[in-house]
Structures are given as structure tokens and as C-alpha cells.
C-alpha positions as a Markdown table, in Angstrom:
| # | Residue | x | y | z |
|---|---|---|---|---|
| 1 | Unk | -43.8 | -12.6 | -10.1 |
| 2 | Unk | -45.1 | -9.9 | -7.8 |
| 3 | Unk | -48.4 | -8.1 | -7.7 |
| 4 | Unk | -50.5 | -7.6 | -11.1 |
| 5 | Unk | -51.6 | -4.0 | -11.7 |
| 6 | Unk | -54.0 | -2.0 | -14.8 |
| 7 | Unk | -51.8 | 1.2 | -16.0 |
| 8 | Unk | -55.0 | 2.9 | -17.4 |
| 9 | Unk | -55.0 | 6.4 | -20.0 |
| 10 | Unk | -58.2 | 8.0 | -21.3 |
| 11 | Unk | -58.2 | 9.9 | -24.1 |
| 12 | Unk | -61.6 | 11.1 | -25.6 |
| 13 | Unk | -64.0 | 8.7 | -25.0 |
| 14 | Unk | -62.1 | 5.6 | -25.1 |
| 15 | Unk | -59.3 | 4.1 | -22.7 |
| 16 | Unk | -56.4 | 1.8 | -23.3 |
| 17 | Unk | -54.8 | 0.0 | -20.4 |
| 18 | Unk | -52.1 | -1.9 | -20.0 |
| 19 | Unk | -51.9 | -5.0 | -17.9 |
| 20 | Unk | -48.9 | -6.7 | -16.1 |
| 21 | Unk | -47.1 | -8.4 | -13.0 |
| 22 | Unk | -43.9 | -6.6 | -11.5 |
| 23 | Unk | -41.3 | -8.3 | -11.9 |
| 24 | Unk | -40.3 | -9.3 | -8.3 |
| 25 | Unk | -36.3 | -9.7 | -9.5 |
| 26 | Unk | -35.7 | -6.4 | -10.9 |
| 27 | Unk | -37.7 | -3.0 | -11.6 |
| 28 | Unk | -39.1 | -4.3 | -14.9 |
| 29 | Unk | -42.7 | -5.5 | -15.9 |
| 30 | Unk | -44.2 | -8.7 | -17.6 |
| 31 | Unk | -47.0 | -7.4 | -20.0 |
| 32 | Unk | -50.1 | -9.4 | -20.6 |
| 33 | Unk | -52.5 | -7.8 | -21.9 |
| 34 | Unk | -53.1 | -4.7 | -23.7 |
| 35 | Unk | -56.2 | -3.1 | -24.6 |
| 36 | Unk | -58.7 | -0.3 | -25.0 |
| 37 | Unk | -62.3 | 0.2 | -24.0 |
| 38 | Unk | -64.3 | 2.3 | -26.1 |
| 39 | Unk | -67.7 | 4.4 | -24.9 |
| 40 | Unk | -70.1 | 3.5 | -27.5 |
| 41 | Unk | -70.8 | 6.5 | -29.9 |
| 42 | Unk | -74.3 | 5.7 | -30.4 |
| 43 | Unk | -77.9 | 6.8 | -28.1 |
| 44 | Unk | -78.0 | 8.6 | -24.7 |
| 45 | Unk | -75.2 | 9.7 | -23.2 |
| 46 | Unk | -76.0 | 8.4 | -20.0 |
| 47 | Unk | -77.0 | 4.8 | -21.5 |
| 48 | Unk | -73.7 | 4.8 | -22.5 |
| 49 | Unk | -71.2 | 5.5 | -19.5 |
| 50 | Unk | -73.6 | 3.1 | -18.1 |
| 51 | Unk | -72.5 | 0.2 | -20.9 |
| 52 | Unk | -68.8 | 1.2 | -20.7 |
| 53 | Unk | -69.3 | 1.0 | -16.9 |
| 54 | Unk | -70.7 | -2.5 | -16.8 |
| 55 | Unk | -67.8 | -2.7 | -19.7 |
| 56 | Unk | -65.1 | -2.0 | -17.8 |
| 57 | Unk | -66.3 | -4.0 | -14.3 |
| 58 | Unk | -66.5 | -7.4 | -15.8 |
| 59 | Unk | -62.7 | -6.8 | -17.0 |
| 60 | Unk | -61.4 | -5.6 | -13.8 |
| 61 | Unk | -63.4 | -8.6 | -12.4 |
| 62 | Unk | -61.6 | -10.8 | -14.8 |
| 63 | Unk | -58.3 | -9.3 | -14.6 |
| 64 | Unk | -58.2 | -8.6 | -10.4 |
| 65 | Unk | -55.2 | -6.3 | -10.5 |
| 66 | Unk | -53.8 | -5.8 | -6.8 |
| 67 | Unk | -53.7 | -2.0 | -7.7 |
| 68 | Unk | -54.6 | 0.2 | -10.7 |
| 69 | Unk | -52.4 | 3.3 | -11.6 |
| 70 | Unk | -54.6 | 6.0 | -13.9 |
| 71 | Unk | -52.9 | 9.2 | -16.0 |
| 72 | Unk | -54.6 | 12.2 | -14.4 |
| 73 | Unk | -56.1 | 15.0 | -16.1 |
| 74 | Unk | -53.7 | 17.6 | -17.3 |
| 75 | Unk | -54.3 | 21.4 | -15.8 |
| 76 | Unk | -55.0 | 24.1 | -19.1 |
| 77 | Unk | -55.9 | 27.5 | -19.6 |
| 78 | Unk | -58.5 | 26.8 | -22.0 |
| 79 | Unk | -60.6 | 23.7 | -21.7 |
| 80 | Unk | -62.5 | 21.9 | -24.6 |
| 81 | Unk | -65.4 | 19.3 | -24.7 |
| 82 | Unk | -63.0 | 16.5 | -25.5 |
| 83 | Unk | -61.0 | 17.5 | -21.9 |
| 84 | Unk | -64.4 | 17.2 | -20.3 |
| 85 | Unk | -65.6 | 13.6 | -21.7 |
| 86 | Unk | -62.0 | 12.6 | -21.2 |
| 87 | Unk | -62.7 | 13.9 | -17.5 |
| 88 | Unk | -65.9 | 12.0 | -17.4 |
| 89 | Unk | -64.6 | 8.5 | -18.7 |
| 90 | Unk | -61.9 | 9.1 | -15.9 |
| 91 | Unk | -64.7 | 8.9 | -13.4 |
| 92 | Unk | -66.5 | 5.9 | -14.9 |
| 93 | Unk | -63.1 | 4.0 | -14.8 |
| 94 | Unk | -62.5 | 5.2 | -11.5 |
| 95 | Unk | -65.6 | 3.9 | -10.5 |
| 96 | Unk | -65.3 | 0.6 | -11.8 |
| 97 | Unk | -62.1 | 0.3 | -9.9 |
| 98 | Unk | -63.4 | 1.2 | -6.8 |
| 99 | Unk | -66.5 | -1.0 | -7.6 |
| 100 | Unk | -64.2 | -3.8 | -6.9 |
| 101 | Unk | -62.3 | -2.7 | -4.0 |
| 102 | Unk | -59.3 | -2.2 | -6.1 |
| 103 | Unk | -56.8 | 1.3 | -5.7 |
| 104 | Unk | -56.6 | 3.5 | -8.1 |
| 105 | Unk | -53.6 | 6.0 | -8.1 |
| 106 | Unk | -53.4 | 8.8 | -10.4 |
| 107 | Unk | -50.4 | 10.4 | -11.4 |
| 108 | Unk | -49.9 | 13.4 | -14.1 |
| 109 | Unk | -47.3 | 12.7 | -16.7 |
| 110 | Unk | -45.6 | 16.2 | -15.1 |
| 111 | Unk | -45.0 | 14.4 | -11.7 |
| 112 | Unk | -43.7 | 11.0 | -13.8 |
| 113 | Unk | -41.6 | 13.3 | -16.1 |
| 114 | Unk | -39.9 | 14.9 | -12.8 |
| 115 | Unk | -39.6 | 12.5 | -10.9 |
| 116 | Unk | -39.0 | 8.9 | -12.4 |
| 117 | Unk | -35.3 | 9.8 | -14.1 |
| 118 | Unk | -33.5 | 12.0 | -16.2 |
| 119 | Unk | -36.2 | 12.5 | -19.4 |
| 120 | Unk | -39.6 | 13.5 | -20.1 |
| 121 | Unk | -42.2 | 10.7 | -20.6 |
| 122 | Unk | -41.9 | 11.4 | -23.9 |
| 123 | Unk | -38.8 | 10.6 | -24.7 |
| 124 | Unk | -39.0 | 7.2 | -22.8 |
| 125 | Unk | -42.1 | 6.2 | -24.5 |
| 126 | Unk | -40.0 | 6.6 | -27.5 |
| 127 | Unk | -36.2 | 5.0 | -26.5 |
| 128 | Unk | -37.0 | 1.5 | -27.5 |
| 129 | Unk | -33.7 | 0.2 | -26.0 |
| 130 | Unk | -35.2 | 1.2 | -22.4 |
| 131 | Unk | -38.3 | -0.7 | -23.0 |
| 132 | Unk | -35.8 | -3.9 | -24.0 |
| 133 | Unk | -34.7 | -3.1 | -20.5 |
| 134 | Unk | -37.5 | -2.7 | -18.5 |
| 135 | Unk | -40.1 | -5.4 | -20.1 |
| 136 | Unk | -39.8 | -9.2 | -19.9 |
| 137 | Unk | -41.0 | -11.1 | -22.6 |
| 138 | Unk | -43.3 | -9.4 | -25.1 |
| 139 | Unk | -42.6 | -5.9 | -25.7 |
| 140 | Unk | -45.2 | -3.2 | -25.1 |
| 141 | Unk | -46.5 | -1.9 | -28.4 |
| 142 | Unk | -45.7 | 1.7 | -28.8 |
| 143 | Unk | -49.5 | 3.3 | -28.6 |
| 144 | Unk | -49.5 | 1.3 | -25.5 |
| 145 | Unk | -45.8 | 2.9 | -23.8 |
| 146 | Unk | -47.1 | 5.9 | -22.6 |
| 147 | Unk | -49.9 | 3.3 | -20.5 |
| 148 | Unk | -46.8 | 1.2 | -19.2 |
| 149 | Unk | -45.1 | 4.2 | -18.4 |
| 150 | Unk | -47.6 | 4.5 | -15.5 |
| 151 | Unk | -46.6 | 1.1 | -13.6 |
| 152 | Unk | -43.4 | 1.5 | -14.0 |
| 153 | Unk | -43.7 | 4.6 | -12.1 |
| 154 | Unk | -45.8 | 2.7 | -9.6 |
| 155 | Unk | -43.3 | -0.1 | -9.2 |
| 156 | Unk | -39.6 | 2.0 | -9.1 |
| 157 | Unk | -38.2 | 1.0 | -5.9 |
């Protein structure tokens, strides 16, 4: 196996991630673990990125991933407050990451979509004959594609 790596995607307030080695042989992945942390919805704001701070250190403690890969905020014309606690969570995870000395790329689904092949993310996350290719083992439940999209991208040679 090669190196482990956390393929992470907030949406709202909550974040799924995607855990797995690259497979050293080939340009495919080994999943094992998938996942989301949620903010809690209850109390001070404040009190809560705090919580889904502490949250999200002790599983980047347990997990160790050599490098974590993070889907970047998408540019808009109009902005709403879901883009901005999305923005905010993407901060906290950042943090958490850096917390434990591990890198965190992040990559825009535009730059992915131009420059990993032929299609749009989109239509990889939906092509479940690629994933047959480019997992080992399990496969990668769909709500979780677009998250294993990213270290796929990180690991193309």
C-alpha cells in the first residue's frame, strides 16, 4: 500500500470524508473508512466549532493520514449564509489538519473537472464502472464519490 490520505467535502454545517491508502500498484484507492462529522445544531455558535474542532482532531489523531485533500469553496455571484458556514467549517477542518501537522490541499471541482480526464466530476461520480476500476475492495458508496473523487485527483500519476 502507499501513503493514507482524508478526501474531505463540507457542505452546510457537516463534512463527510473519505479515508484510504493509494494503491502503490496502479492509480486506484483502497477505501476504509467513510464518514461525516456534523457541527452540533444546538447552543453558541462558537461552543460549537469548538466541539466539532476537538471532533474532528481526535479523528485525524486516530486516522494519521500522510496528507489530506479538501474541496474548496466554489466562486458565486450571489452568496448565501449556508456558503458562509460551509466556509467557516472549511476553516475549522482546516485547522484540525494543520493542528496535527498534516497537509491539507484544496482543489475546486472546476480544476478536477479540467484537468483529471475527459468528463466533469459529475459524470465520474456517477459512472459506476469507473469506480469498479479505480477502487480495490469495497466500493465507495455513492454520497461518498464526489469525497473520493478528491484523492484520486491527488494520487493520478
Amino acid at each position: 500500500m502507499g501513503a493514507q490520505y482524508a478526501g474531505v467535502l463540507v457542505s452546510g454545517k457537516a463534512a463527510r470524508y473519505v479515508l484510504a491508502d493509494h494503491d502503490a500498484a496502479g492509480d486506484r484507492i483502497v477505501v476504509s473508512a467513510c464518514g461525516t462529522w456534523d457541527v452540533p445544531e444546538t447552543g453558541e455558535q462558537a461552543r460549537n466549532y469548538a466541539h466539532f474542532l476537538t471532533l474532528v482532531q481526535a479523528e485525524v489523531g486516530r486516522f494519521k493520514p500522510a496528507q489530506a485533500i479538501m474541496k474548496d469553496s466554489a466562486v458565486s455571484q450571489s452568496s448565501s449564509l449556508a456558503m458562509l458556514y460551509s466556509a467557516e467549517i472549511r476553516g475549522v477542518v482546516k485547522a484540525a489538519f494543520g493542528a496535527a501537522g498534516i497537509p491539507c490541499l484544496c482543489i475546486s471541482g472546476g480544476t478536477i473537472s479540467r484537468t483529471f480526464g475527459e468528463r466533469k466530476v459529475g459524470e465520474y461520480v456517477k459512472d459506476d464502472s469507473f469506480w469498479a476500476r479505480k477502487t480495490v475492495g469495497a466500493q465507495v458508496p455513492k454520497a461518498f464519490r464526489e469525497v473520493a473523487m478528491l484523492i484520486l485527483y491527488a494520487v493520478r500519476p
